[in-house]
N, CA and C atoms of all chains as a GROMACS GRO file, in nm:
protein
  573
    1UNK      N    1  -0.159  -5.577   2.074
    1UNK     CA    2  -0.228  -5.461   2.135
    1UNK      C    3  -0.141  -5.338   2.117
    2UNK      N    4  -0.201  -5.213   2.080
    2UNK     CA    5  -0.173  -5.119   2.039
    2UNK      C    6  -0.093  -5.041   2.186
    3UNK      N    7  -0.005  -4.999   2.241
    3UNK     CA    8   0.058  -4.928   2.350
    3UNK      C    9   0.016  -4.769   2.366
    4UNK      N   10  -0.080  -4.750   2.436
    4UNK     CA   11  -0.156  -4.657   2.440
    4UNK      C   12  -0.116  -4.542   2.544
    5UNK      N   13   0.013  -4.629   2.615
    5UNK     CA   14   0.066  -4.543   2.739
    5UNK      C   15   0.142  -4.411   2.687
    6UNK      N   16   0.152  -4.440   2.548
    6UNK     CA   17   0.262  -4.306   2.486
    6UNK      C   18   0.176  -4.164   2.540
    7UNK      N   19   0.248  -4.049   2.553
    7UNK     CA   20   0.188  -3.902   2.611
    7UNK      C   21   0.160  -3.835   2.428
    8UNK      N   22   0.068  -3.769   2.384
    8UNK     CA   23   0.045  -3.709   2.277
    8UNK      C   24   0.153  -3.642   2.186
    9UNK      N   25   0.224  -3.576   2.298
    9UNK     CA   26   0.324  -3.512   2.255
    9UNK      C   27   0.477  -3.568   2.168
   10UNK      N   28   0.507  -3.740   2.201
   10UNK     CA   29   0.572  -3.768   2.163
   10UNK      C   30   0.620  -3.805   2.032
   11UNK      N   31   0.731  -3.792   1.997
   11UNK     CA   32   0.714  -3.811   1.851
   11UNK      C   33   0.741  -3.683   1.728
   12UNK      N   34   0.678  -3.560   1.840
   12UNK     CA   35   0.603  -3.443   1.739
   12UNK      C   36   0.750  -3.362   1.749
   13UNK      N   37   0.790  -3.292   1.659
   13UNK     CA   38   0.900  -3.176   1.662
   13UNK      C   39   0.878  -3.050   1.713
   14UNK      N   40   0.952  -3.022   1.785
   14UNK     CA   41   0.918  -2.890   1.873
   14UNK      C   42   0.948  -2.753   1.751
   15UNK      N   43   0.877  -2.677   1.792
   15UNK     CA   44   0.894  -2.553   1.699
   15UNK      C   45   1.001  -2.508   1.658
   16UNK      N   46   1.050  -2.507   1.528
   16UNK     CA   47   1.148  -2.432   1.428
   16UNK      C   48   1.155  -2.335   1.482
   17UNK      N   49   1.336  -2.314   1.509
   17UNK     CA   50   1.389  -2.166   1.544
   17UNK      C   51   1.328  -2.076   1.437
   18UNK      N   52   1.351  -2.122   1.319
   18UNK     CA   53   1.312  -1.979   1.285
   18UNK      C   54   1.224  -1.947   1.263
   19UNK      N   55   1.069  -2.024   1.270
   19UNK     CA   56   0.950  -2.020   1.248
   19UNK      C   57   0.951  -1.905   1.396
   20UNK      N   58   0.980  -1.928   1.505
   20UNK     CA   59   0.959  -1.825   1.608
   20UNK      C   60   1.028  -1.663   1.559
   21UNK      N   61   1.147  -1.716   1.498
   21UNK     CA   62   1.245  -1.535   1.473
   21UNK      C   63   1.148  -1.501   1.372
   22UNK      N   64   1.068  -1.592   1.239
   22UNK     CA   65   0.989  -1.498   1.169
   22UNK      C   66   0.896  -1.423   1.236
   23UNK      N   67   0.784  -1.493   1.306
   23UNK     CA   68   0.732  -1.447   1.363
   23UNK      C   69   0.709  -1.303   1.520
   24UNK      N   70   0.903  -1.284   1.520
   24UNK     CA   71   0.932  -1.212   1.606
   24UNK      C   72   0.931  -1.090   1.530
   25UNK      N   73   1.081  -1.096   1.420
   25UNK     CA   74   1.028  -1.043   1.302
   25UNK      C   75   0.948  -1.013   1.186
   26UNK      N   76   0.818  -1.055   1.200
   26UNK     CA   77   0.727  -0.984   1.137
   26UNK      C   78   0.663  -0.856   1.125
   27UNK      N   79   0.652  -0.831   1.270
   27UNK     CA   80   0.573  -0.696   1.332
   27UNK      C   81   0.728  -0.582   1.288
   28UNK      N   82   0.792  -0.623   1.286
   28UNK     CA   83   0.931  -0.470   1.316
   28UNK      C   84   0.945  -0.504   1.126
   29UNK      N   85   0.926  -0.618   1.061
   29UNK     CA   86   0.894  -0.562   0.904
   29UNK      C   87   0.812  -0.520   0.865
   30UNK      N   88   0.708  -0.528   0.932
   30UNK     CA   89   0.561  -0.400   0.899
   30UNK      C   90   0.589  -0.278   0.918
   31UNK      N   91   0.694  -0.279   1.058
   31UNK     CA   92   0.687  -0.107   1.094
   31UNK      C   93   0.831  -0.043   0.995
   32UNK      N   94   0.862  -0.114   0.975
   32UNK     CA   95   0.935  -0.070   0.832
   32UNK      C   96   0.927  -0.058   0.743
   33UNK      N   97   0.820  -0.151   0.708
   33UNK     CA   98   0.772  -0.105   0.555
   33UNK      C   99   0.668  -0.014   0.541
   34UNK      N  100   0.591   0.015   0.661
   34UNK     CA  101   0.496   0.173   0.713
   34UNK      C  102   0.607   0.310   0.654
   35UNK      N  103   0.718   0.258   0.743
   35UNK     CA  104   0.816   0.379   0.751
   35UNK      C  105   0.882   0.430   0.619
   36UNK      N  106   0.900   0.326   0.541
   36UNK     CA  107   0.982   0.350   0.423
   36UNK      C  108   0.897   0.284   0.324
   37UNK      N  109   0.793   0.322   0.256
   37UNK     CA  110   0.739   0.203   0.144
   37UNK      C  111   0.882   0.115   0.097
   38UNK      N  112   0.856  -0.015   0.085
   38UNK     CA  113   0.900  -0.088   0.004
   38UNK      C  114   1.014  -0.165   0.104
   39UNK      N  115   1.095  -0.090   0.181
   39UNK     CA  116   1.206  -0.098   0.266
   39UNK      C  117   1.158  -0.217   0.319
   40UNK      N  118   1.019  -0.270   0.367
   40UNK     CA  119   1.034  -0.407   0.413
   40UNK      C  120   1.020  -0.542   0.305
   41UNK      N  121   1.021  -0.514   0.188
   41UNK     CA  122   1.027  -0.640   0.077
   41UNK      C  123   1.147  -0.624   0.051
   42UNK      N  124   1.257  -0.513   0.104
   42UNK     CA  125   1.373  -0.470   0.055
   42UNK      C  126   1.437  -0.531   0.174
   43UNK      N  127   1.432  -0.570   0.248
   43UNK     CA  128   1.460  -0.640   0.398
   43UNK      C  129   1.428  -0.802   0.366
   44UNK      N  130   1.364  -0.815   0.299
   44UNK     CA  131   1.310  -0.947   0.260
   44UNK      C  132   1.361  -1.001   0.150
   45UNK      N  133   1.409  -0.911   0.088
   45UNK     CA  134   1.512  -0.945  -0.037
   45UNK      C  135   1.418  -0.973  -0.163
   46UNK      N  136   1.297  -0.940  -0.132
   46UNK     CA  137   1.197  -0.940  -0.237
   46UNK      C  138   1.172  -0.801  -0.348
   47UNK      N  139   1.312  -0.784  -0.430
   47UNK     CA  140   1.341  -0.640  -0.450
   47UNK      C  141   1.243  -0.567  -0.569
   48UNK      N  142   1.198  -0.687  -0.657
   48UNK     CA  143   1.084  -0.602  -0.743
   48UNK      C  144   0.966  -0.550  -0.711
   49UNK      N  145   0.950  -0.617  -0.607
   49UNK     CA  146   0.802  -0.567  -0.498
   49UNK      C  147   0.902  -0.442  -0.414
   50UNK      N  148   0.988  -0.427  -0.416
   50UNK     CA  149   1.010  -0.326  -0.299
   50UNK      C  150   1.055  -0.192  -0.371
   51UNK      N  151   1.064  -0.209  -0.500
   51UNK     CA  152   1.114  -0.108  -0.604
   51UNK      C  153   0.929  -0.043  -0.677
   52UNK      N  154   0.867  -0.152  -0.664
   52UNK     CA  155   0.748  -0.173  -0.748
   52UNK      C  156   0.662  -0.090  -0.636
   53UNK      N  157   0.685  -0.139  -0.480
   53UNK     CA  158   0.603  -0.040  -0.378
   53UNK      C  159   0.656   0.108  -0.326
   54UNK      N  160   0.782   0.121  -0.392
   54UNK     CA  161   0.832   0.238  -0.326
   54UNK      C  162   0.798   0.333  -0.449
   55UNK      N  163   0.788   0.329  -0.554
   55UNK     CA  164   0.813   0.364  -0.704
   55UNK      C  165   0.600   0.398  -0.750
   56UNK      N  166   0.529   0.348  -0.637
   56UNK     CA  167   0.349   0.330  -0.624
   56UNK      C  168   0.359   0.455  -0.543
   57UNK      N  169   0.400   0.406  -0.421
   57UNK     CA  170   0.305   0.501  -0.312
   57UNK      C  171   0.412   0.662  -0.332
   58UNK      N  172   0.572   0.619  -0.364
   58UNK     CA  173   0.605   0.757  -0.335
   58UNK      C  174   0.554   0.828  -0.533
   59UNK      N  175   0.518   0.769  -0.609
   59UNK     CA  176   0.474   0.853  -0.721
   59UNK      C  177   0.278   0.910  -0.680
   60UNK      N  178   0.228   0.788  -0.587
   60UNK     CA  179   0.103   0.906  -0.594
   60UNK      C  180   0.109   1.009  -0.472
   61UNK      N  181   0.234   0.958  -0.384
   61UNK     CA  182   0.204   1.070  -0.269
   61UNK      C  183   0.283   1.198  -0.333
   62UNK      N  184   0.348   1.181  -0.395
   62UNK     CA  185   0.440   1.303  -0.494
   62UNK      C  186   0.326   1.374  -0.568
   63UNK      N  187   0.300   1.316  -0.633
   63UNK     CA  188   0.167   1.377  -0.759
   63UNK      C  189   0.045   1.474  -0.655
   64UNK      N  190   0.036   1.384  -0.558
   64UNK     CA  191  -0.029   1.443  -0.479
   64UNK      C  192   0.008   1.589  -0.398
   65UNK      N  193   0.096   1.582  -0.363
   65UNK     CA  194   0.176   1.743  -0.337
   65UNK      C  195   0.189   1.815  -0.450
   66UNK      N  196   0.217   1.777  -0.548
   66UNK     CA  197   0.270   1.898  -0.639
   66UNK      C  198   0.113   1.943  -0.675
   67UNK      N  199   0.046   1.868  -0.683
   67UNK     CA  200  -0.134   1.894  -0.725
   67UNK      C  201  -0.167   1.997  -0.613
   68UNK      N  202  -0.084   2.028  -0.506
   68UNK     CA  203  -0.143   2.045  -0.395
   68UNK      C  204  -0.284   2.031  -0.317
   69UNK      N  205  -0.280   1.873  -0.309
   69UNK     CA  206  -0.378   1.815  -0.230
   69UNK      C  207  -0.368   1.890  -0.089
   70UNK      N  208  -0.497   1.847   0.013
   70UNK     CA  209  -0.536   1.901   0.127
   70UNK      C  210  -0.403   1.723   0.210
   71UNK      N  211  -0.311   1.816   0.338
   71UNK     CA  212  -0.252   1.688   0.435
   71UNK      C  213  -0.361   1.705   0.544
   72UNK      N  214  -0.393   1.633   0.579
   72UNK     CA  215  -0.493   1.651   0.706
   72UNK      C  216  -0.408   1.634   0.843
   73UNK      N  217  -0.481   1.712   0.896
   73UNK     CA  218  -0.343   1.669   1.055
   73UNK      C  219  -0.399   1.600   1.150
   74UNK      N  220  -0.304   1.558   1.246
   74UNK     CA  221  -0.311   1.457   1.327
   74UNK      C  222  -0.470   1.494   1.423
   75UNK      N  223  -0.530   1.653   1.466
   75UNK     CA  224  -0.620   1.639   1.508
   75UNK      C  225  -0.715   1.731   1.458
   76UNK      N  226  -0.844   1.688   1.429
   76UNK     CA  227  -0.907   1.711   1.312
   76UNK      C  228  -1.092   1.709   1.414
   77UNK      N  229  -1.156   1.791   1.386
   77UNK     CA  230  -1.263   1.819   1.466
   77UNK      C  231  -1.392   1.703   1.420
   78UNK      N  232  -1.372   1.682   1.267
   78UNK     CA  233  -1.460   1.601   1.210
   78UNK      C  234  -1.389   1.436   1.196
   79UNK      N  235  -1.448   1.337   1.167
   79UNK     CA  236  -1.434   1.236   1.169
   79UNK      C  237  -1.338   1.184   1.009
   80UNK      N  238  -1.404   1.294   0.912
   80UNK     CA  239  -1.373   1.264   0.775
   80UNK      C  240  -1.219   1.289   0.772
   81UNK      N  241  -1.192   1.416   0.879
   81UNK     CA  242  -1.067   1.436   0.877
   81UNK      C  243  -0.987   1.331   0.926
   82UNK      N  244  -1.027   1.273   1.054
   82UNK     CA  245  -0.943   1.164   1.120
   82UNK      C  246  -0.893   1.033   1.040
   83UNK      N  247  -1.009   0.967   0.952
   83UNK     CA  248  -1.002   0.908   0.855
   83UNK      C  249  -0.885   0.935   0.780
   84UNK      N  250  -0.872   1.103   0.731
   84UNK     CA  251  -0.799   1.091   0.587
   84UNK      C  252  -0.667   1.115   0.644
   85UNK      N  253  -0.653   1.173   0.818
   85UNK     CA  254  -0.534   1.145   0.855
   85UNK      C  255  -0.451   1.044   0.846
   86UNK      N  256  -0.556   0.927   0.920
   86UNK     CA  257  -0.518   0.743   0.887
   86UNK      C  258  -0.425   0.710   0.772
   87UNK      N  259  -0.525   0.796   0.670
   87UNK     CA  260  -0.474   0.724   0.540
   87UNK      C  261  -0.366   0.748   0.489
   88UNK      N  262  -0.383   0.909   0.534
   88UNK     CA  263  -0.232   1.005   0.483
   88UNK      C  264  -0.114   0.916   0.567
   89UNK      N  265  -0.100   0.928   0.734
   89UNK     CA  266  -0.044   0.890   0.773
   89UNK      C  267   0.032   0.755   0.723
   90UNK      N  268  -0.064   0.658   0.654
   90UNK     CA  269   0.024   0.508   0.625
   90UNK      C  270   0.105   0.540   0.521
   91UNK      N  271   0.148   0.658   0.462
   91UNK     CA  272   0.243   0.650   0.376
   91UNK      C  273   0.380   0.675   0.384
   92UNK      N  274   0.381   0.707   0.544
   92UNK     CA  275   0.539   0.678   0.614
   92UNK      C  276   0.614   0.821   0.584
   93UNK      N  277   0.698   0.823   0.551
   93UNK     CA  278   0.829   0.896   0.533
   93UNK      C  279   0.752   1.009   0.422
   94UNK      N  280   0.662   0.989   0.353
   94UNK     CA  281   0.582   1.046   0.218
   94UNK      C  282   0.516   1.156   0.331
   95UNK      N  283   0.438   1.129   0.455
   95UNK     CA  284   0.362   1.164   0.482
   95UNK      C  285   0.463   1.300   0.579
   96UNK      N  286   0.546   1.234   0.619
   96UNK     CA  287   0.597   1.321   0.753
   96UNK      C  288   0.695   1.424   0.619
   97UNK      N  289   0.707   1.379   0.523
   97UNK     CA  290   0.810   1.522   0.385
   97UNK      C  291   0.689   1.594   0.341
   98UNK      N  292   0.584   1.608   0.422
   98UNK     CA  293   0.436   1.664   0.308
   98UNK      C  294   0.532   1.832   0.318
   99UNK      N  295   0.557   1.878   0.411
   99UNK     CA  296   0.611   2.027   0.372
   99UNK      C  297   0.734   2.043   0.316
  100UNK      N  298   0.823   1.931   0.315
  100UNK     CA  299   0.904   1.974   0.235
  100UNK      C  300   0.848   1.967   0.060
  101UNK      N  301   0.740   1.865   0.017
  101UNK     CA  302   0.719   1.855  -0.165
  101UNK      C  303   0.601   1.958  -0.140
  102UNK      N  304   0.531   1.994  -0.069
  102UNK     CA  305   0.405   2.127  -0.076
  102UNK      C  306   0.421   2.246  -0.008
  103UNK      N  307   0.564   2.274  -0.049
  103UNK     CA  308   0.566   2.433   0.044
  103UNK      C  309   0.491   2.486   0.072
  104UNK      N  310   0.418   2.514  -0.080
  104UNK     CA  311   0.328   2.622  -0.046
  104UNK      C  312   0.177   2.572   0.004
  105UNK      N  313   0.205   2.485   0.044
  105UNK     CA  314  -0.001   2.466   0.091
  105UNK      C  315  -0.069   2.394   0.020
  106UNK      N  316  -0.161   2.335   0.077
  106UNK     CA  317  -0.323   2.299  -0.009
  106UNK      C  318  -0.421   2.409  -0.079
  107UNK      N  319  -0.429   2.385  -0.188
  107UNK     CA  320  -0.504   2.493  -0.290
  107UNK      C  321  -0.623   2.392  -0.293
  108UNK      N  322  -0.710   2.339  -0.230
  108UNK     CA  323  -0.834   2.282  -0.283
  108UNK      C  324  -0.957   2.337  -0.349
  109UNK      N  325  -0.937   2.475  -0.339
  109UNK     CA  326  -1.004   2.551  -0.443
  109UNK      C  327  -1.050   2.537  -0.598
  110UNK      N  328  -0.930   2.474  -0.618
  110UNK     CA  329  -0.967   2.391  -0.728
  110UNK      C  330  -0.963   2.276  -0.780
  111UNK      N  331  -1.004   2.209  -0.903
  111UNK     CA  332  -1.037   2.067  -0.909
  111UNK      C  333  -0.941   1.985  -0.852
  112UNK      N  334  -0.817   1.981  -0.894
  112UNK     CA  335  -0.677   1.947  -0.941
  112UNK      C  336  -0.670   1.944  -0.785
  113UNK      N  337  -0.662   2.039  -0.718
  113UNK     CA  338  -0.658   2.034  -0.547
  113UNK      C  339  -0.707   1.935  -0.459
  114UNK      N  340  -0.846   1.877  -0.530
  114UNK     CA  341  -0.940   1.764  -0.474
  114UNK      C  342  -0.869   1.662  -0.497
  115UNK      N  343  -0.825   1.644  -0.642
  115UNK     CA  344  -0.760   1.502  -0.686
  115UNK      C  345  -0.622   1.463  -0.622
  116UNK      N  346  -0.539   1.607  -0.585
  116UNK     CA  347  -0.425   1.557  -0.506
  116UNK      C  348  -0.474   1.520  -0.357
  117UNK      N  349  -0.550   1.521  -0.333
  117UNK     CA  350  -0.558   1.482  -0.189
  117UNK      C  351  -0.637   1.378  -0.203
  118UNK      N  352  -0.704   1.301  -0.338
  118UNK     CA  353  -0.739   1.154  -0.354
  118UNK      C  354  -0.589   1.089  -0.381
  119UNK      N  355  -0.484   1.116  -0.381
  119UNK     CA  356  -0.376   1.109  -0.440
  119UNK      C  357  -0.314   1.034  -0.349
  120UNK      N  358  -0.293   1.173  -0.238
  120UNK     CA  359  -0.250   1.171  -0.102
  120UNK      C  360  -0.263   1.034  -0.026
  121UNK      N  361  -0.442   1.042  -0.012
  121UNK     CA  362  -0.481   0.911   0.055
  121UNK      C  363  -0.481   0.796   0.003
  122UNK      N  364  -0.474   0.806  -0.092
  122UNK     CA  365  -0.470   0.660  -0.188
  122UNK      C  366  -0.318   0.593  -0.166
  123UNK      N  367  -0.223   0.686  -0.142
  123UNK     CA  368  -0.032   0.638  -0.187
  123UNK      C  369  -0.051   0.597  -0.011
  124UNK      N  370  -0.138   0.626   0.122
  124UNK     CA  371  -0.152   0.580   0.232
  124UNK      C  372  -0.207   0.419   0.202
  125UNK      N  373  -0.330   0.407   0.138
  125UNK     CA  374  -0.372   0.292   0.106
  125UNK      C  375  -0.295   0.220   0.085
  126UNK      N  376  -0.240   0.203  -0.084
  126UNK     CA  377  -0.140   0.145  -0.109
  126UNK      C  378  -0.006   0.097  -0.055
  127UNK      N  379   0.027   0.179   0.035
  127UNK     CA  380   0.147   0.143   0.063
  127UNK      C  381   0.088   0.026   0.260
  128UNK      N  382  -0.045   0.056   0.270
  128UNK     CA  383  -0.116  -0.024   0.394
  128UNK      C  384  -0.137  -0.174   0.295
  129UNK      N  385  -0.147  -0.171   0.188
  129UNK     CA  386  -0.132  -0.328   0.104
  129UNK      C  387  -0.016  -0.400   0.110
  130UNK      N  388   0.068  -0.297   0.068
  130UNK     CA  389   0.232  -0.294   0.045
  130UNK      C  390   0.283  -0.404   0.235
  131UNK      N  391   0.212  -0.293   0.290
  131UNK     CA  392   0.263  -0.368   0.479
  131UNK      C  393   0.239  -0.461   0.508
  132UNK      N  394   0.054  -0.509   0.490
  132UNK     CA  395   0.044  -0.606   0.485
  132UNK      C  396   0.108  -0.723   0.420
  133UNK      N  397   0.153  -0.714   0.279
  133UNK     CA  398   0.207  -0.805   0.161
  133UNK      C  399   0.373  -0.849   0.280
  134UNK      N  400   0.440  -0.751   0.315
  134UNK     CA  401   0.549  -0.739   0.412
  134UNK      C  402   0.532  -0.880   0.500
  135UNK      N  403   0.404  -0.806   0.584
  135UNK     CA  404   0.410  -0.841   0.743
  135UNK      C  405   0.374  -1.052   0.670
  136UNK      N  406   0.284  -1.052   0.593
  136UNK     CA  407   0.277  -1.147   0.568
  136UNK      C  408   0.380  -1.270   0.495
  137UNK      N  409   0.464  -1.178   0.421
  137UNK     CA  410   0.603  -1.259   0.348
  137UNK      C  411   0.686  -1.303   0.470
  138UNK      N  412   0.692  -1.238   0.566
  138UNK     CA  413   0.797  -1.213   0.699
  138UNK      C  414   0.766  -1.320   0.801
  139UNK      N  415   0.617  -1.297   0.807
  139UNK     CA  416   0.516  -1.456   0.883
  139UNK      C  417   0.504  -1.544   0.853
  140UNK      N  418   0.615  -1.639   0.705
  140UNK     CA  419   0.580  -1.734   0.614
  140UNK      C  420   0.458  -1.760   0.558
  141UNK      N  421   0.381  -1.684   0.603
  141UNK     CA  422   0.209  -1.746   0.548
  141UNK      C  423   0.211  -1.737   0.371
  142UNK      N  424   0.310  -1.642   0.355
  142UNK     CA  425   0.311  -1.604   0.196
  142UNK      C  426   0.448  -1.639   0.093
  143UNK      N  427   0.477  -1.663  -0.008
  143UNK     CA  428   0.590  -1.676  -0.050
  143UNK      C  429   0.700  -1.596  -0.153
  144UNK      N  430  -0.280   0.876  -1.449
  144UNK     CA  431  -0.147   0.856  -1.371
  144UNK      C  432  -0.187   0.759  -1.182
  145UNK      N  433  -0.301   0.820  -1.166
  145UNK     CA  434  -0.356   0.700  -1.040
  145UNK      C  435  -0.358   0.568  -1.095
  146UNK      N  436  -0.431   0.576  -1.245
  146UNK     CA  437  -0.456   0.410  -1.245
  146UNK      C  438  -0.299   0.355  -1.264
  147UNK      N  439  -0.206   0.420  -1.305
  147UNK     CA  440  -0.079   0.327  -1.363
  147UNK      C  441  -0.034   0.325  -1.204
  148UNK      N  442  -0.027   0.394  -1.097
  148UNK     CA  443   0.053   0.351  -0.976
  148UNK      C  444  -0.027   0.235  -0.911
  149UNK      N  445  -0.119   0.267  -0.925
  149UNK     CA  446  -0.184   0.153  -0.821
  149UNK      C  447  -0.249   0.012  -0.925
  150UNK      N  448  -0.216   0.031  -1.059
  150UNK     CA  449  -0.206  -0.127  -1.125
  150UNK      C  450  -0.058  -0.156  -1.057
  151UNK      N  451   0.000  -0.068  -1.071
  151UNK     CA  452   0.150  -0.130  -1.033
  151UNK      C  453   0.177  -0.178  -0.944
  152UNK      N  454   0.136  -0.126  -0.864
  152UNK     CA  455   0.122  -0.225  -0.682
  152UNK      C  456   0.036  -0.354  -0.707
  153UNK      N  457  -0.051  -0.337  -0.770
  153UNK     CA  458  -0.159  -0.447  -0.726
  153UNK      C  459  -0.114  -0.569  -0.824
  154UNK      N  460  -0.021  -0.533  -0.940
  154UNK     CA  461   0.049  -0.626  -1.006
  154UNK      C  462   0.115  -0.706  -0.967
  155UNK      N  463   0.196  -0.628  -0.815
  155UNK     CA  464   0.353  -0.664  -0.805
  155UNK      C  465   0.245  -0.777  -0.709
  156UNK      N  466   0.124  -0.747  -0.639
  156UNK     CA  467   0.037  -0.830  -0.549
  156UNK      C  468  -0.014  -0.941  -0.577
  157UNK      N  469  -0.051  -0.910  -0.662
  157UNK     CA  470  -0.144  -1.026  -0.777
  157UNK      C  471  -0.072  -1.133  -0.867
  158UNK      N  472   0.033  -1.078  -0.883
  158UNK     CA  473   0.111  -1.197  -0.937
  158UNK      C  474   0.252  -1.238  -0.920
  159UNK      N  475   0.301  -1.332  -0.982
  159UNK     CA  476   0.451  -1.397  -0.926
  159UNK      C  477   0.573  -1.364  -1.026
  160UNK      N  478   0.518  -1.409  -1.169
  160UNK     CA  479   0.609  -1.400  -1.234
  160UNK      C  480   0.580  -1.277  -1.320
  161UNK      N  481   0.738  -1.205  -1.423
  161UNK     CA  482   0.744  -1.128  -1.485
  161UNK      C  483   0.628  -1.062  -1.586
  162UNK      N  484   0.595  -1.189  -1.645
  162UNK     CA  485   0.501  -1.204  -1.781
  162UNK      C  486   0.383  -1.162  -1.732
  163UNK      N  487   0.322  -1.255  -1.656
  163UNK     CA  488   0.176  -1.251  -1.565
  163UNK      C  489   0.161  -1.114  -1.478
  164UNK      N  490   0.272  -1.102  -1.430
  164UNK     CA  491   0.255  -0.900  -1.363
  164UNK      C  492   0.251  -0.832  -1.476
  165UNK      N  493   0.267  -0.839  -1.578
  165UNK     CA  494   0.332  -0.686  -1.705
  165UNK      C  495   0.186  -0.734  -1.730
  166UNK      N  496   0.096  -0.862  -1.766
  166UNK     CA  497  -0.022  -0.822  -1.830
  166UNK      C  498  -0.126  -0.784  -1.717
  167UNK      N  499  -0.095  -0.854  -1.629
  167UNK     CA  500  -0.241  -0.804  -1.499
  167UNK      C  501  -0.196  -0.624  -1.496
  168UNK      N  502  -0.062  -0.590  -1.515
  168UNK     CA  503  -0.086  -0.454  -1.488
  168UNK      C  504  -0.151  -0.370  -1.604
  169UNK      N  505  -0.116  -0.419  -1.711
  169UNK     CA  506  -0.198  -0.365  -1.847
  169UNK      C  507  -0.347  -0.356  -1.820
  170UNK      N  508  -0.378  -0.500  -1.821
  170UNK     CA  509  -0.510  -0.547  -1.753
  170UNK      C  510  -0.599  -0.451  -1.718
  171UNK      N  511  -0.504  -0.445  -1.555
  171UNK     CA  512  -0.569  -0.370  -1.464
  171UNK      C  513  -0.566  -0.156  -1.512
  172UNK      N  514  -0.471  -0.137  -1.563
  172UNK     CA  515  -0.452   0.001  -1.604
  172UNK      C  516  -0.615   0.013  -1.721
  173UNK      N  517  -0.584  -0.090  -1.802
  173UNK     CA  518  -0.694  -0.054  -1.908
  173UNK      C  519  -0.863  -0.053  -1.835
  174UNK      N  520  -0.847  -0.131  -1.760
  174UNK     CA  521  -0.975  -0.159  -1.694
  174UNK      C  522  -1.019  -0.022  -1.613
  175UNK      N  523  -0.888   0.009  -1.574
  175UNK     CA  524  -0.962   0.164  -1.468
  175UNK      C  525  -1.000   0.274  -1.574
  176UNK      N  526  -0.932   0.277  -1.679
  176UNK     CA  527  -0.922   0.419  -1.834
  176UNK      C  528  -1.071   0.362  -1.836
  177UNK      N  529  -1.128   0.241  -1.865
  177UNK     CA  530  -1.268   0.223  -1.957
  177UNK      C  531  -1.396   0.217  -1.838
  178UNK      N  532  -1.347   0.234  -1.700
  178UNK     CA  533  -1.424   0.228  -1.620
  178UNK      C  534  -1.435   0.395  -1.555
  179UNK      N  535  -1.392   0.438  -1.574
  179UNK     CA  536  -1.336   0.591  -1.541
  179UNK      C  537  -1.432   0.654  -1.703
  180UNK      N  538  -1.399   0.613  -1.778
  180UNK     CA  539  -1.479   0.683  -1.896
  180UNK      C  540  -1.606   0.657  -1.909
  181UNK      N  541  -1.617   0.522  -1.899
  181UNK     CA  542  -1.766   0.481  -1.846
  181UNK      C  543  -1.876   0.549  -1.779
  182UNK      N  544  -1.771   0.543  -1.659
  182UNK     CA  545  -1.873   0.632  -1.562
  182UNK      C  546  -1.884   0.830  -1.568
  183UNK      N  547  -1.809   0.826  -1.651
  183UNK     CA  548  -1.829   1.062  -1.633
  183UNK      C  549  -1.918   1.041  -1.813
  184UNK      N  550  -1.929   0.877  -1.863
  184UNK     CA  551  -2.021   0.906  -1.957
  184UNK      C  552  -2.194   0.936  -1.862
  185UNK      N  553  -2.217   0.824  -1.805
  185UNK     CA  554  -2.301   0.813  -1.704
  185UNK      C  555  -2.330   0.950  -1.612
  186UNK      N  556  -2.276   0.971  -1.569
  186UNK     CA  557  -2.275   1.172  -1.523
  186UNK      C  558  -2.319   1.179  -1.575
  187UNK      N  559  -2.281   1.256  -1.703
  187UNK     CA  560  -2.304   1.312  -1.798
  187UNK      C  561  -2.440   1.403  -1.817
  188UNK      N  562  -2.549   1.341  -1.823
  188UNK     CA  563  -2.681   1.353  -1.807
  188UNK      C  564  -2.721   1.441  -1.699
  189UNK      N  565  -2.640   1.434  -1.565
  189UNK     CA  566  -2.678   1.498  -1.458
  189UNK      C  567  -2.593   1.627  -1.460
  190UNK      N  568  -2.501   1.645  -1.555
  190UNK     CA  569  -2.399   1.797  -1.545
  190UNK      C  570  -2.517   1.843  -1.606
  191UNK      N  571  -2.593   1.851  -1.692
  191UNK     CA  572  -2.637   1.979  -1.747
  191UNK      C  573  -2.751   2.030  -1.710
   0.00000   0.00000   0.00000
């Protein structure tokens, strides 16, 4: 007869230290790799992704200033604006230097003006892939 | 110059090794040039 008195639990290995520290550290390598593209695969020691994400988002958020794209600011009357704040915003350190690489302003007047501010939001996108790719290497889910 | 940054990210995403990133980024770069030309052929008709 099979001994059925055992409790479920026995037997089983209690949770890996470091399965908990990844998971502690996951969230503070997202907000680092928000802050600095790349800086959290660069924390992770995953350095061609962190050369490959810093070398993405800071060449279209660059292109994007010198084009002088539109930065949208933090409060914005329309919705489209709030949006492209979002987007601007995820590009970290790119986003908060917008006056030091666009002294002089947004010229959207013309074409070239439109495309830097697809520029803008796009090097936000990218580098919100980039965090995720992070937060997930950091959470073991990824390798 | 958009399509080469953001093949480049989505390279470093999409794949593991050296070889397999350098062509998904080709890949992916050529794919946005012929899809980008594609479509302002498609316009086209409606600019004039």
């Amino acid at each position: 007869m099979n001994d059925t008195t055992a409790t479920p639990n026995e037997g089983s290995a209690p949770p890996a230290k470091h399965t908990v520290l990844m998971h502690t550290i996951a969230p503070a390598i997202a907000v680092v790799a928000w802050f600095v593209p790349g800086l959290g695969h660069l924390l992770l020691r995953r350095w061609p992704r962190a050369l490959a994400f810093f070398v993405a988002v800071g060449g279209l958020a660059v292109s994007g200033y010198l084009m002088r794209g539109n930065v949208f600011a933090p409060r914005s009357p329309d919705p489209f604006g709030t949006l492209g704040f979002i987007a601007d915003a995820c590009s970290g350190v790119f986003y908060l230097l917008a006056r030091v690489f666009e002294a002089a302003g947004p010229n959207v007047s013309r074409a070239i003006g439109d495309y830097g501010t697809r520029f803008i939001a796009a090097a936000g996108v990218v580098n919100l892939l980039g965090i995720c790719d992070a937060y997930e290497i950091a959470s073991g889910r990824r390798r | 110059m958009f399509a080469l940054f953001v093949s480049l990210a989505l390279g470093f995403l999409a794949r593991r090794t050296f070889a397999r990133r350098v062509c998904y980024v080709l890949w992916s770069f050529a794919l946005f040039v012929l899809v980008s030309i594609a479509i302002a052929w498609l316009m086209y008709p409606f600019s004039r």
